[in-house]
FILO-754824 format. One line per field, with one value per residue (C-alpha): y, z, x; residue number from 1. Coordinates in steps of 0.1 Angstrom, whole numbers, plus 5000, padded with zeros to 4 digits. Layout:
BEGIN
v = c(Y	...) .
w = c(Z	...) .
u = c(X	...) .
num = c(NUM	...) .
//
This chain:
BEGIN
v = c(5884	5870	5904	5921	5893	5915	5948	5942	5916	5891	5858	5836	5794	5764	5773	5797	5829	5855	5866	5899	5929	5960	5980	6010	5988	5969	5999	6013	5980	5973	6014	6006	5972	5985	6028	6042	6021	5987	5958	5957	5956	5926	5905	5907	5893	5867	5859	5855	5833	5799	5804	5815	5791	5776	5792	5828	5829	5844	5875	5879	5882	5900	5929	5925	5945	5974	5974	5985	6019	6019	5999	5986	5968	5956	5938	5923	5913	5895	5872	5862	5854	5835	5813	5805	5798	5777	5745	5746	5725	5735	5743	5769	5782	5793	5807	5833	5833	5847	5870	5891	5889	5908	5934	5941	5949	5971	5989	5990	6005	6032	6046	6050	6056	6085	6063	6042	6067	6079	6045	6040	6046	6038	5997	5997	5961	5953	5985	5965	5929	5947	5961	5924	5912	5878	5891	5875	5897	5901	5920	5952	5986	5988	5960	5978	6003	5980	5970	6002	6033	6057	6047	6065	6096	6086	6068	6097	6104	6071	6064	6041	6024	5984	5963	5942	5914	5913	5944	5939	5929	5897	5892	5896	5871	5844	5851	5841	5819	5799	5800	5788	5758	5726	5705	5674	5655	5663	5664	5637	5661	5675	5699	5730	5721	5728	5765	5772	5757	5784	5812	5806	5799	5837	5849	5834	5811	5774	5745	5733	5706	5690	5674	5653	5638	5603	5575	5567	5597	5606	5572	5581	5615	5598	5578	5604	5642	5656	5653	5694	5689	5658	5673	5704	5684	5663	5688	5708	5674	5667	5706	5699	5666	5648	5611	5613	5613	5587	5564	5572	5568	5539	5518	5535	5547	5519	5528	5566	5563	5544	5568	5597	5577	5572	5605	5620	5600	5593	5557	5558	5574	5552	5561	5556	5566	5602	5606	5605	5594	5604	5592	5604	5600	5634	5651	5667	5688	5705	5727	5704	5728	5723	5688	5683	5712	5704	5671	5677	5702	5672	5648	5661	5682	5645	5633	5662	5644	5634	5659	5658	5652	5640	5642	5635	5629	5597	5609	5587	5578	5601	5609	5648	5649	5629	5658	5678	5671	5661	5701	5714	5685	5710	5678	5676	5689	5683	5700	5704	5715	5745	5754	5763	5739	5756	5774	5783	5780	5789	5829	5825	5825	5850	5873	5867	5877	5912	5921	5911	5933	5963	5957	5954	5990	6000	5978	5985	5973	5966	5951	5989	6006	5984	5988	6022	6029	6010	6018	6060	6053	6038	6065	6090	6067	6071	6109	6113	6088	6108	6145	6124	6117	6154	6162	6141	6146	6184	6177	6156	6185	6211	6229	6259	6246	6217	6237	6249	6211	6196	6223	6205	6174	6183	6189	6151	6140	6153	6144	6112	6109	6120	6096	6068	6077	6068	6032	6005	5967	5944	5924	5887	5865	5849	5878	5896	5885	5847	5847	5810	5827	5860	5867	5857	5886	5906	5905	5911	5945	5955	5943	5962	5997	5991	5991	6021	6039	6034	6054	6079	6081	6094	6115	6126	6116	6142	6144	6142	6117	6082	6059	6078	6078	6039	6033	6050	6029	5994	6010	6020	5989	5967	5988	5983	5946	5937	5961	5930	5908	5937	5944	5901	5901	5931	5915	5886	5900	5921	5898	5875	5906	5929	5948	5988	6005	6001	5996	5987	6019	6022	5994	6004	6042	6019	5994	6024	6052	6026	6008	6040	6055	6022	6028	6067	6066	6036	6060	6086	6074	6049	6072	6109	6117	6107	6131	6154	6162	6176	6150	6172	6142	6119	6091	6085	6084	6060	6040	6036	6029	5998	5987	5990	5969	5941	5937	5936	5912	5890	5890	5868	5845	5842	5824	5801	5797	5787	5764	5743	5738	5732	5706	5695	5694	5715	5746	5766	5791	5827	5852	5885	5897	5891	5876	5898	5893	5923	5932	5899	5893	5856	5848	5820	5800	5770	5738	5717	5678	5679	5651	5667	5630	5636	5665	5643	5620	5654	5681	5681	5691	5716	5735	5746	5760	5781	5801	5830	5838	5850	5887	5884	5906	5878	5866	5830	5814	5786	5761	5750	5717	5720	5698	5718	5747	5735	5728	5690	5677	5715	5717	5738	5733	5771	5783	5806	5833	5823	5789	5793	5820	5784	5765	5791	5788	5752	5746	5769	5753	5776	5756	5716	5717	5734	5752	5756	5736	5740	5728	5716	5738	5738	5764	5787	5810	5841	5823	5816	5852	5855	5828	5842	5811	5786	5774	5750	5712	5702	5670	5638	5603	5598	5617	5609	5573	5586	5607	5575	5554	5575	5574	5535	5535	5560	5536	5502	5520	5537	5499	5482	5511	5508	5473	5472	5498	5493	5461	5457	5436	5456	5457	5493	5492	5465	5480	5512	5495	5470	5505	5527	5493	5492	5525	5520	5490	5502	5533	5513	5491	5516	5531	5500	5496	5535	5524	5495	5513	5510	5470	5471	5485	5474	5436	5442	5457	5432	5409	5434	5447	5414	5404	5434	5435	5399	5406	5385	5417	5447	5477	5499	5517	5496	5482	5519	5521	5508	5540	5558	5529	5534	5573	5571	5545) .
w = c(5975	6009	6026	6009	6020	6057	6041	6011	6025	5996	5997	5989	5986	5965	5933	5903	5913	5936	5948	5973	5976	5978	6010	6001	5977	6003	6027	5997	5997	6036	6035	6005	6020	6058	6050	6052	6075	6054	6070	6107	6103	6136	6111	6085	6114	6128	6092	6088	6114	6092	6069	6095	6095	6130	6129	6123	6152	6174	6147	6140	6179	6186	6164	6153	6185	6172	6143	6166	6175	6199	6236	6234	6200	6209	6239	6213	6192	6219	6232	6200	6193	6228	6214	6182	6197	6225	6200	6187	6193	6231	6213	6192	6222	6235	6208	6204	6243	6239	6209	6228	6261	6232	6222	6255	6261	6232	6246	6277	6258	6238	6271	6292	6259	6272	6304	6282	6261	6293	6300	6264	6274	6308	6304	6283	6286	6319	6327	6307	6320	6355	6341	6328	6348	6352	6365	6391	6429	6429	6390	6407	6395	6425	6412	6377	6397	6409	6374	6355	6377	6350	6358	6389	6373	6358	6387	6404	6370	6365	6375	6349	6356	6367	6346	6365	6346	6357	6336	6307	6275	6279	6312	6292	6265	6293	6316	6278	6272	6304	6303	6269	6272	6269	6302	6290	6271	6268	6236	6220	6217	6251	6242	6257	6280	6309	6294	6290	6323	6343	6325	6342	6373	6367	6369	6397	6374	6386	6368	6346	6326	6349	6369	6347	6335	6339	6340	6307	6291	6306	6291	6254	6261	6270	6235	6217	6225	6223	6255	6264	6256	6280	6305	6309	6309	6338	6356	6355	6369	6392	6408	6406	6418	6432	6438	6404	6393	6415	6403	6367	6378	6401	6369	6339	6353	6341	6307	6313	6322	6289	6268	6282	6272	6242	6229	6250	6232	6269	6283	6316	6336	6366	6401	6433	6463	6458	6436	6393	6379	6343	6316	6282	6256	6248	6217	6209	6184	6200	6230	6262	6290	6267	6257	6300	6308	6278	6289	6326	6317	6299	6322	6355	6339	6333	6367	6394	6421	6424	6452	6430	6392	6386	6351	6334	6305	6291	6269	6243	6261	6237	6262	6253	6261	6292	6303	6295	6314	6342	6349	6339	6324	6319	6316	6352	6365	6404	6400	6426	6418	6447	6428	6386	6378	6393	6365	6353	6317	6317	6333	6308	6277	6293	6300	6267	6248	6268	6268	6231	6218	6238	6225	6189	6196	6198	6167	6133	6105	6077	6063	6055	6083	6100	6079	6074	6106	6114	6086	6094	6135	6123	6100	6130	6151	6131	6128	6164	6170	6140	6162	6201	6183	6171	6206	6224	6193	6206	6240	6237	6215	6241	6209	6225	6194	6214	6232	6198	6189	6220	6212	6180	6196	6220	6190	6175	6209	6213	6177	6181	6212	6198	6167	6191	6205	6173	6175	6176	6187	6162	6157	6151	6130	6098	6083	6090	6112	6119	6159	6152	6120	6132	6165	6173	6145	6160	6193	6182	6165	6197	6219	6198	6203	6244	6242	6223	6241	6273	6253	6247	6277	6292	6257	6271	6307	6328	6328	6361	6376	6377	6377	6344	6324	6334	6326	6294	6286	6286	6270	6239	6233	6242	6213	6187	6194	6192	6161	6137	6150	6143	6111	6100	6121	6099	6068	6072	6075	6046	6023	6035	6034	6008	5999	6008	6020	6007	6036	6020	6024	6063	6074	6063	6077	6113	6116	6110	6136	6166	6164	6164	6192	6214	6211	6213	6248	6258	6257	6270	6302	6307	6291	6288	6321	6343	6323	6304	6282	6244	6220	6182	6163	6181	6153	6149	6188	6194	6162	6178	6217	6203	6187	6221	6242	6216	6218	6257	6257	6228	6257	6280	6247	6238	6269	6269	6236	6243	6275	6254	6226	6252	6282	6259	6222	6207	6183	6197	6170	6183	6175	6159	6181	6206	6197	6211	6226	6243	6271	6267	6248	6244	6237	6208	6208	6179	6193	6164	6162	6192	6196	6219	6231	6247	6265	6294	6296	6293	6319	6345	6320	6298	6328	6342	6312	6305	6341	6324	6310	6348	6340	6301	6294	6281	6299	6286	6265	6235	6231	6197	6176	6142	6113	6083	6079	6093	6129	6135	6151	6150	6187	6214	6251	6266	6300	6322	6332	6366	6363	6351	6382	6401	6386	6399	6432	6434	6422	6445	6477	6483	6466	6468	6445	6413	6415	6377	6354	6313	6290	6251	6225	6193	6166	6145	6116	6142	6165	6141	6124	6149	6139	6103	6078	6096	6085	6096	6088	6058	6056	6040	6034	6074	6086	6072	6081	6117	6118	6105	6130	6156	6143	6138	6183	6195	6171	6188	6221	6213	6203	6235	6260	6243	6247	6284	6291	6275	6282	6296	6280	6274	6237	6231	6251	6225	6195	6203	6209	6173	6157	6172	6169	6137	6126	6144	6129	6100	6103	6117	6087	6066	6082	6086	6049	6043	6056	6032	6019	6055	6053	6089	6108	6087	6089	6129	6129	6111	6139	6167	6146	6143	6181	6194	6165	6182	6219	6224	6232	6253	6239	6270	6287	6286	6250	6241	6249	6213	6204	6217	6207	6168	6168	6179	6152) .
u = c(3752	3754	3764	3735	3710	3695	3704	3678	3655	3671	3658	3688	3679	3701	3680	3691	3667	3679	3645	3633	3611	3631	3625	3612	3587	3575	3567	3546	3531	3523	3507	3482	3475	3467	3461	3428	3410	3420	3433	3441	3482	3473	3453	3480	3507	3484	3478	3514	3524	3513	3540	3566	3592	3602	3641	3622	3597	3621	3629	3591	3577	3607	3596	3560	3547	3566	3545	3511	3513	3482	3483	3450	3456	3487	3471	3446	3475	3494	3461	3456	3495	3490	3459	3480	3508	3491	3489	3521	3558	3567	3603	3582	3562	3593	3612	3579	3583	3620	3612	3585	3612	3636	3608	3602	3638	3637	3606	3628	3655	3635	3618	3655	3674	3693	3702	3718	3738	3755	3774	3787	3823	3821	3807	3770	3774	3780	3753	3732	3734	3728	3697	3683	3656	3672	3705	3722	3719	3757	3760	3748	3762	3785	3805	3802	3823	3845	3856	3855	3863	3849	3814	3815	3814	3773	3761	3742	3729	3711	3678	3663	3634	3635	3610	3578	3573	3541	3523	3546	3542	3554	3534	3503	3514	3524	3491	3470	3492	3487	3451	3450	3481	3464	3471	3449	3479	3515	3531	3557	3583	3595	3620	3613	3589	3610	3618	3579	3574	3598	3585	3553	3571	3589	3553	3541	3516	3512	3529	3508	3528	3556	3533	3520	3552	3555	3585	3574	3572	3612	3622	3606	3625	3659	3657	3645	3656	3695	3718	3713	3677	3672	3697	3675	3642	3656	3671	3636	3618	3640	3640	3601	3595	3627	3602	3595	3630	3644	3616	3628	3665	3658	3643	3661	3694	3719	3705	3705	3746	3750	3734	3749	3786	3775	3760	3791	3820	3829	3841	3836	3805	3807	3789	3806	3789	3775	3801	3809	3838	3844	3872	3873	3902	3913	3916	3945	3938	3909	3904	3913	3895	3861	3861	3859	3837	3813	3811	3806	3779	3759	3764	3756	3723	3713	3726	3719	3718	3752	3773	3803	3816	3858	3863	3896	3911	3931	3961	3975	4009	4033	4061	4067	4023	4026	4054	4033	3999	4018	4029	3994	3964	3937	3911	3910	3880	3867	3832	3802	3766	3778	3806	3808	3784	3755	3742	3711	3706	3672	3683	3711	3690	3668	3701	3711	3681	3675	3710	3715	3685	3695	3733	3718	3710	3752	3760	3770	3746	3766	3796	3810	3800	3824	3855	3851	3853	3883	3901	3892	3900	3933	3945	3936	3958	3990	3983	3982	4012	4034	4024	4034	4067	4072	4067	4086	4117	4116	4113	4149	4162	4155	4133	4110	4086	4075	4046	4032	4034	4017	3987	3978	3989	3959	3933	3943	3938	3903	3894	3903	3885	3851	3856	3865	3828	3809	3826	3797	3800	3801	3770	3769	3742	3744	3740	3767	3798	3785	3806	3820	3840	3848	3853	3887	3896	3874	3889	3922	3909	3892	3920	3944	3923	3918	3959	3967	3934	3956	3984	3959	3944	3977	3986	4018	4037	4047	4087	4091	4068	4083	4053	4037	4066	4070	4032	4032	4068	4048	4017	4031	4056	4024	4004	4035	4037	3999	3996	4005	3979	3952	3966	3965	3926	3917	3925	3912	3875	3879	3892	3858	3831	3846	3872	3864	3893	3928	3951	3984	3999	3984	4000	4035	4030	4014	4044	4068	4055	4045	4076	4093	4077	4080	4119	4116	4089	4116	4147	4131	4119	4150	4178	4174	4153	4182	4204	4183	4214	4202	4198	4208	4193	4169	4165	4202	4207	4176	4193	4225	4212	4197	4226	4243	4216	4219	4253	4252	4226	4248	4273	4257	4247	4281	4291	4260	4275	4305	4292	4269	4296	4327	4305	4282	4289	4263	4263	4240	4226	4221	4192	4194	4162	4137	4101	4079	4041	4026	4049	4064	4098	4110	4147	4152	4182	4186	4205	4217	4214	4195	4162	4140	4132	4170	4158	4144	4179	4205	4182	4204	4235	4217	4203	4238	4249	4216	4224	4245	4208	4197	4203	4181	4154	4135	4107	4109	4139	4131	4152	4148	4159	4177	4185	4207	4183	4148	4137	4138	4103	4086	4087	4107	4115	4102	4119	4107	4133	4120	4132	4168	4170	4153	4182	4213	4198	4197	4231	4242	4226	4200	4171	4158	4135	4115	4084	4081	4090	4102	4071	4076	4052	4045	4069	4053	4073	4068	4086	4115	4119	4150	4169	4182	4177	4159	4125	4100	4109	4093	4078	4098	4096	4111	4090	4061	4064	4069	4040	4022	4043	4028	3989	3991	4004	3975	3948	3963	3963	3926	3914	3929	3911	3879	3879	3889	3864	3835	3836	3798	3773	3739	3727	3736	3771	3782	3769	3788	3818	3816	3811	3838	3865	3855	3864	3898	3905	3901	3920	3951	3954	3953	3976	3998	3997	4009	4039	4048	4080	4101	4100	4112	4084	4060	4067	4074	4039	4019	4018	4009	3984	3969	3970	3954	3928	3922	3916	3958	3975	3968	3986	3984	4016	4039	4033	4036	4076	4076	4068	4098	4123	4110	4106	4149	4153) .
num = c(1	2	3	4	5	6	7	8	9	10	11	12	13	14	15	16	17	18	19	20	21	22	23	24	25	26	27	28	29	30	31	32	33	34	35	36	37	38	39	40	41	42	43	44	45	46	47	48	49	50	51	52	53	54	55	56	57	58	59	60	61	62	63	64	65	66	67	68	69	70	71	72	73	74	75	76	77	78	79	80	81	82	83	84	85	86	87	88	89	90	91	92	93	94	95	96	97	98	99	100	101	102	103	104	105	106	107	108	109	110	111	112	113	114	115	116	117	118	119	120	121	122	123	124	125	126	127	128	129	130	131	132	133	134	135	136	137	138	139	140	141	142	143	144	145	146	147	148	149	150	151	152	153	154	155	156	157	158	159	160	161	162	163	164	165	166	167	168	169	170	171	172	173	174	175	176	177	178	179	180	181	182	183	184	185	186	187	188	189	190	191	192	193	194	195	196	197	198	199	200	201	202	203	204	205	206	207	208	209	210	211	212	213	214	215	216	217	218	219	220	221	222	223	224	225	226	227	228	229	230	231	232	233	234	235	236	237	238	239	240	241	242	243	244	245	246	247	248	249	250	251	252	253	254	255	256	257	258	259	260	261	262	263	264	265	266	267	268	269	270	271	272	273	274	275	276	277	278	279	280	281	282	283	284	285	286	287	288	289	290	291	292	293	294	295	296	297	298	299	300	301	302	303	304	305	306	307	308	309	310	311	312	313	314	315	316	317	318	319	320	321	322	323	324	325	326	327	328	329	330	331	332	333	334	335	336	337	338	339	340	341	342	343	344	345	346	347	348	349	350	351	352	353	354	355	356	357	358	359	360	361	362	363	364	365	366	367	368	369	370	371	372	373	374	375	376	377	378	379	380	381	382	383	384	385	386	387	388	389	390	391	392	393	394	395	396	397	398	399	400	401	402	403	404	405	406	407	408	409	410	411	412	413	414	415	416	417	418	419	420	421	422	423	424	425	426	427	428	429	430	431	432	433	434	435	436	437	438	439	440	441	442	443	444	445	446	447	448	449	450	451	452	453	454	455	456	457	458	459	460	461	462	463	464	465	466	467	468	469	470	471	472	473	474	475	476	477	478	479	480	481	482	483	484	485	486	487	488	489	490	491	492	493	494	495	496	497	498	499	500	501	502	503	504	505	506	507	508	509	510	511	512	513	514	515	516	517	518	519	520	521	522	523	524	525	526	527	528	529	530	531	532	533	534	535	536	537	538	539	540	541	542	543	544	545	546	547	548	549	550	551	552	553	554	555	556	557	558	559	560	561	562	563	564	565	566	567	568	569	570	571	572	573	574	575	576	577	578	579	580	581	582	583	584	585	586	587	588	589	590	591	592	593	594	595	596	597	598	599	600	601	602	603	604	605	606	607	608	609	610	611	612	613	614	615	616	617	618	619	620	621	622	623	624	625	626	627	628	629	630	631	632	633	634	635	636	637	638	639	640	641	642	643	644	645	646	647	648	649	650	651	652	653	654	655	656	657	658	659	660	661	662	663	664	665	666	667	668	669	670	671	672	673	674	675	676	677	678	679	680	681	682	683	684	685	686	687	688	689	690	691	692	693	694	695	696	697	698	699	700	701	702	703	704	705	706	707	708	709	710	711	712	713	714	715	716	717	718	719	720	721	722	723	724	725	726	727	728	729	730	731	732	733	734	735	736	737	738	739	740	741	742	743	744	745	746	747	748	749	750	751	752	753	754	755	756	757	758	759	760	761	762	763	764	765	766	767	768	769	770	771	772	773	774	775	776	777) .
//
């Protein structure tokens, strides 16, 4: 019912009813109500706007407009929306704001349509963010040029109009609008203030409304409004008025700092000079890069006059983490107003509500659409493929029949191409794809098309020209190895919207033809154009070739092999294939009764004998635990090829020291698939208690940094440390009691448990080598 909810204007709530006018029912409707000189359609939408609710202002300005065919009563329309809209919420004001910004870009759209249609193929959204009046000075359409050579082709034919803000329809709403805005008292709830305020500015209108901010009213909004909110009120008062904001700072900013730690989950804020210094404790489970830019973004919109913002984050003190973040900690941030801070989110929202109406235009509308599509552009795909391999298997036979091949090869080609053209963008609201849910999958689909296009594009390399025949080698093995991903992102969407198009037999017929023509484009370019020699059966040839070029890679693995068993002890456990990402292939080897804590203590041992690997065709080789037939611990040491070529030189003399360095990551089943028989470790009584072992060490480690750091004593610093000790305390003991069946740790715990609940003991650093000494044991 969900899916059908925009389609049919069904009004879906938590009760039993399923309620909605059907479209063409409602048209009837609006014709008898406003046809033959009855009601003025504006008086019905004025009317309307009372029972609007706030989330659908945006929607209804955005479109309304449309509804009034004549100028003259569209102006009429938009000084009366302007006189309704003038007493309400400022965060209302500029949701309608934003929604007429959006019809405007439609309007824009409609009158340059066939400006538009010219740059589908060649960047419609880049064209189109140049085209927003808020763009920045350096998105011009040279650098569209720059990143897409295609759209040098249109750019003589493009002459669109640029919009004046001034005489538009959104001019005429802000001009009422600021004539009507009452400037005798500002309201309690600032959000959006700021917004409505540049809007004006964009037209040239005096301020009406900063101005008359005080300290007190800044301090009622630092208690009372969210941290993006707040940030973007004081960022708009202190661009306006920097005396008024270094009063408010001056008598509020010890409690500002606090606030912003609090609301921020962040320790430290702590000003030194014209400087921040940030601290945070990092999740590990969510995105690293974020957790500091998100936080950075709220802190310095609160704090802009600051010159410069260090954020980083505190790990828990795991040893295979802290190898980790020392070769690459992505919570380290060094961040200046000057630099990638310097945004305006103001323009950004403006951008994104011109260039998402215009977009809209270039979308599909429902569910269907966008399957079918897909599903038809696939089955084209493997046609096309299955005809490029009929080619190419004549061309190696030395078969005269290959011209009257390539002709309807041609015709798929230029099918395909025109198909590809009625592809739209996917379109995301609640409605339909909702972005936070979809559009990883999405990407993965789209991602998957752009790589087989580049196969198209080139439809069939030209026998004698080297850097073609190399080109198209990497494109089509690229388009075989990301096929699965599309195939799983496909899936995944139409098992959640519908089931339209049964692909079971298309996936089979996709996984067989762009494997095979990966090998087939691969022995052609590398094999048979040196020689040129016929090739009677193609299939069996390519069949037996690869059976060759395993067994010479096994070679060099067998004397790893043998080198890890004889020097060092271990079985090493040899793949039957590469794991293969894109372009990329990865080499897996199994190592068994190996703790990857040992890695650290046995580097400089295990290095020398991965050298024979120097001449692989793997880009990275995973070294990976095992325990009977299961990983042990779920994690691998990766190596860059780079690196073992590092390590030859530097036994050798030639090199001091590394430039890169081996990094520990997580295992997945697609990683195992080469080693035949072994799964992912299960988890057991051991290792539960270790995975517990290892929660109960980060909570005693969490509770002793809270404590050292939030160690002020203002009111609200104190209640947010009770509260967050609290919840780690509690956590802890739970945790502690979990692990009443290994009598050992948990009697050695109770009393550490109980000193650093009690302020005794600090479990920092060095309390946390208990952690390694108990994982061994």
């Amino acid at each position: 019912m969900a899916s059908l909810k925009n389609e049919y204007q069904v009004l879906l709530d938590d009760g039993p009813f399923v309620e909605g006018l059907h479209p063409v029912r409602s048209s009837h409707l609006s014709d008898l109500l406003h046809g033959n000189e009855g009601l003025p359609v504006a008086d019905t939408l004025v009317q309307l706007l009372s029972v609007i609710e706030p989330e659908n202002l945006f929607a209804f300005t955005a479109q309304a407009p449309a509804l009034l065919l004549h100028e003259q009563e569209r102006r009429n329309f938009l000084a009366l929306l302007a006189s309704h809209f003038s007493q309400r919420p400022y965060r209302e004001i500029v949701e309608g704001i934003y929604g007429i910004y959006a019809y405007e870009a439609q309007t824009h759209w409609l009158q340059n349509r066939q400006v538009y249609d010219l740059v589908i193929d060649a960047g419609i959204e880049l064209y189109v963010y140049t085209k927003v009046p808020f763009a920045a000075p350096e998105l011009q359409l040279d650098f569209i040029n720059q990143v897409n050579p295609n759209f040098s082709k249109l750019k003589n034919a493009i002459s669109d109009a640029d919009l004046s803000l001034e005489g538009s329809n959104i001019g005429l709403f802000l001009q009422a609008l600021h004539k009507k805005i009452n400037t005798q008292t500002l309201q309690n709830d600032l959000t959006g203030l700021i917004h409505l305020e540049r809007w004006f500015g964009r037209l040239g209108l005096n301020s009406k409304l900063t101005y008359l901010l005080t300290i007190e009213h800044l301090e009622t909004a630092m208690r009372t409004l969210e941290t993006e909110q707040l940030g973007q009120l004081l960022y708009g008062v202190y661009l306006a008025d920097k005396v008024v904001y270094q009063q408010f700072y001056d008598r509020f900013g010890k409690q500002l700092i606090n606030h912003l730690r609090e609301k921020t989950d962040t320790l430290t804020v702590e000003p030194i000079g014209d400087v921040i210094e940030i601290r945070y404790i990092v999740d590990q489970q969510q995105n690293i890069n974020r957790q500091s830019v998100s936080r950075a973004e709220s802190i310095t919109y609160c704090l802009p006059q600051f010159k410069q913002y260090n954020i980083a984050g505190l790990y828990f003190p795991n040893p295979v983490i802290l190898h980790l973040t020392s070769s690459n900690d992505d919570s380290v941030k060094n961040a200046k107003w000057d630099g990638w801070l310097k945004h305006d989110k103001f323009s950004v929202r403006g951008n994104q509500a011109w260039s998402s109406q215009v977009l809209s235009n270039y979308q599909f509308s429902t569910h269907y659409e966008w399957q079918q599509y897909w599903f038809v552009f696939r089955e084209k795909a493997v046609e096309w493929t299955r005809q490029t391999i009929r080619c190419l298997e004549k061309v190696l036979q030395n078969n005269p029949a290959f011209h009257k091949e390539e002709k309807i090869l041609q015709e798929l080609h230029t099918s395909l191409r025109a198909f590809k053209k009625q592809g739209r963008r996917i379109r995301y609201d609640e409605d339909f794809f909702t972005e936070e849910k979809f559009q990883v999958e999405v990407k993965k689909v789209q991602d998957w098309q752009s790589v087989f296009e580049n196969v198209l594009n080139q439809t069939f390399p030209n026998v004698g020209d080297d850097n073609l025949c190399r080109v198209f080698k990497v494109n089509t093995r690229e388009s075989s190895t990301k096929l699965a991903d599309m195939q799983k992102a496909y899936e995944k969407i139409v098992i959640a919207t519908g089931n339209y198009f049964n692909t079971d037999s298309l996936i089979l017929n996709e996984q067989s033809t762009f494997q095979y023509l990966a090998d087939l484009v691969e022995y052609f370019v590398d094999i048979w154009r040196p020689k040129r020699l016929k090739i009677d059966k193609p299939r069996n040839e390519i069949r037996i070739w690869k059976e060759q070029k395993w067994r010479t890679e096994l070679a060099s693995l067998y004397q790893v092999q043998t080198a890890f068993k004889e020097y060092l002890g271990y079985n090493l456990l040899l793949p039957e294939n590469f794991v293969e990402d894109g372009i990329l292939k990865s080499l897996v080897l199994g190592i068994h009764n190996f703790e990857l804590q040992d890695f650290e203590y046995q580097v400089d041992l295990i290095l020398p004998c991965l050298t024979e690997l120097r001449n692989t065709r793997a880009d990275f080789i995973l070294l990976v635990p095992i325990s009977g037939s299961s990983t042990a611990g779920n994690m691998a040491i990766r190596f860059n090829k780079e690196f073992i070529q590092q390590v030859e030189e530097t036994l050798s003399g030639e090199r001091t020291e590394f430039t890169i360095s081996p990094l520990p990551i997580f295992l997945t089943k697609e990683i195992l698939q080469p080693l035949k028989g072994i799964s992912l470790q299960e988890l057991n009584l051991q290792h539960q208690i270790k995975n517990e072992l290892a929660v109960l060490h980060e909570s005693l480690w969490r509770h002793s940094e809270i404590r050292k750091r939030l160690s002020q004593q203002d009111d609200e610093i104190i209640a947010w440390r009770k509260r967050l000790l609290t919840e780690i305390e509690q956590k802890a003991r739970a945790t502690l009691e979990s692990m009443h069946e290994d009598i050992y740790l948990f009697q050695k715990y109770i009393p550490i448990v109980e000193a650093v609940f009690a302020g005794h003991f600090d479990f920092g650093s060095e309390a946390c080598k208990y952690f390694e000494e108990d994982l061994r044991a």
